[in-house]
C-alpha positions, 0 to 999 in steps of 0.5 A: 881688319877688313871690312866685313863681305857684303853678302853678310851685311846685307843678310843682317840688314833684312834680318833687322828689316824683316823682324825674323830670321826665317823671313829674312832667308825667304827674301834673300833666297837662302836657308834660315840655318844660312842666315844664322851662320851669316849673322854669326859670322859678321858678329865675329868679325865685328868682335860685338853683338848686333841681335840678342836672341830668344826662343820668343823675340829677337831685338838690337843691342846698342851697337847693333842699333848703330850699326843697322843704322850706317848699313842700311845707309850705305847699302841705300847708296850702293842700290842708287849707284847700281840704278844710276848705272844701269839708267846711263845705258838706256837713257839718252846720251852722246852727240845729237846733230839735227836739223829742221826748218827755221819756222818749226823748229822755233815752234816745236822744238825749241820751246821743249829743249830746255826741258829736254837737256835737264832730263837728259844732260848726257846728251849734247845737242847741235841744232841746225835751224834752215829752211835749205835742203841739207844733204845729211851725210855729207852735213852729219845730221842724225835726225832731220824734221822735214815738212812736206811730200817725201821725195824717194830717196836712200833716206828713212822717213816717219811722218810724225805729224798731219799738216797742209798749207792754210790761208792765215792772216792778222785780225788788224790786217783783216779789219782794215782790208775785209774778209776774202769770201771765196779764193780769187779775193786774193787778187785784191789782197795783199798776199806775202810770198814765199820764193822758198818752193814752188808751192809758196808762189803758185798757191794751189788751193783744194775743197771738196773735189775742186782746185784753184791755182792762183799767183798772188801778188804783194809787195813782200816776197820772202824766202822762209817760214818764220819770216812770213808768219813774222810779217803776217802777225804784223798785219802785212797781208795774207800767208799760205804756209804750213799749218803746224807752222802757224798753229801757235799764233791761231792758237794765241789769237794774233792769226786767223785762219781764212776761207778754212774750206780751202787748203793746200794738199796733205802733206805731213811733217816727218823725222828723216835720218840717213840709216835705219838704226837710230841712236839712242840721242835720236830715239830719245829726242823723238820720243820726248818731241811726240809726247810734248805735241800729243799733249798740245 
């Protein structure tokens, strides 16, 4: 024998849950008389009586017991299949190609991916961690993290976050060699310098209104972010880098920001990806990314 339709379960199962026939009808948007029928129905085809009625009361038979029982189960499981569905369709899923510069991908985004991949296992991530300047078509990269001004280009650019270069140093460095008071103190500092752009080798510092341009010296030269916050947390002179680059050593103590009245020009950190629609991967890793630093 078949099993019973679904529409006549479901109607025994409010039926039980609701306590009443008239309530049970009210719910599934259907007539009393429908619900009689139905539970009448379902006990023929069951060849067992589930509900023993009166004018007065309405109560479950043994079988009707055992029977809600495994119902109610099953139908629990079909509203959790149908939900699993209906959530694969909006959450994030598919391939995900990003790219970001080495420092800030190690500060903020790295430290969320676990986090990210157990909330949304569909998604699979292939991390690009460079400081050179990917061309994302050509590379297939979705979504990209960029510091700095935006050049004009074909490409879509959200700035996501404030950010300028700021003087940071070691307390170990800065107990040994004293505190610069004013900008052209660094002439006698051991300054590290970034060879990665123009900015990083001629240091153009701004305070209210004026300018400074200076060329410092050292006698380590580097060509990425991470590797000057590396060296400088390890005492080996003065970096001017990006401030979200440097937040989480200020924040730990092992940097100090240095003549805080002097920094670089505004800047930003922005997503950049190559089309104006943006997939649901990208959406979501974006999403997940802003809501973890608005957090911090």
């Amino acid at each position: 024998m078949n099993a019973p339709s679904l529409h006549l379960v479901q109607t025994f199962v409010a039926v039980v849950e609701h306590h009443s026939f008239a309530r049970a009808a009210h719910a599934l948007g259907i007539t009393p008389s429908s619900v009689s029928r139905f539970i009448k129905t379902l006990e023929r085809q069951l060849g067992a009586t589930l509900l023993n009625r009166t004018t007065r009361a309405m109560s479950l038979t043994e079988s009707g017991k055992r029977y809600f029982a495994e119902c109610h189960q099953a139908l629990s499981q079909l509203t959790q299949a149908a939900d699993m569905v209906r959530d694969e369709q909006t959450l994030p899923y598919g391939a995900l190609v990003v790219s970001a510069p080495v420092a800030f991908g190690h500060t903020h985004l790295v430290p969320y991916l676990s986090e990210f991949l157990a909330a949304y296992p569909q998604v699979q991530l292939d991390l690009h961690l460079t400081d050179d300047y990917v061309d994302l078509v050509s590379e297939g990269i979705m979504l990209a993290f960029r510091i700095g001004r935006m050049k004009d280009s074909s490409l879509i650019a959200h700035k996501l976050l404030e950010n300028r270069r700021i003087l940071v140093a070691a307390p170990a460095y800065l107990k040994k060699r004293g505190v610069p008071e004013v900008p052209e103190d660094l002439y006698q500092h051991e300054c590290i310098v970034s060879s990665a752009s123009q900015d990083g080798v001629l240091w153009r510092l701004f305070s209210a209104g004026e300018e400074r341009t200076l060329a410092p010296k050292g006698s380590v030269k580097v060509d990425n972010a991470d590797a000057a916050r590396r060296l400088c947390m390890d005492a080996h002179g003065i970096a001017f880098h990006s401030a979200v680059t440097m937040a989480a050593a200020i924040d730990a103590g092992e940097l100090v920001q240095i003549l805080p009245q002097w920094s670089g020009r505004e800047t930003g950190v922005y997503c950049v990806r190559p089309n104006r629609r943006i997939g649901p991967a990208a959406q979501g890793l974006l999403d997940f990314l802003t809501a973890r630093w608005q957090q911090k």
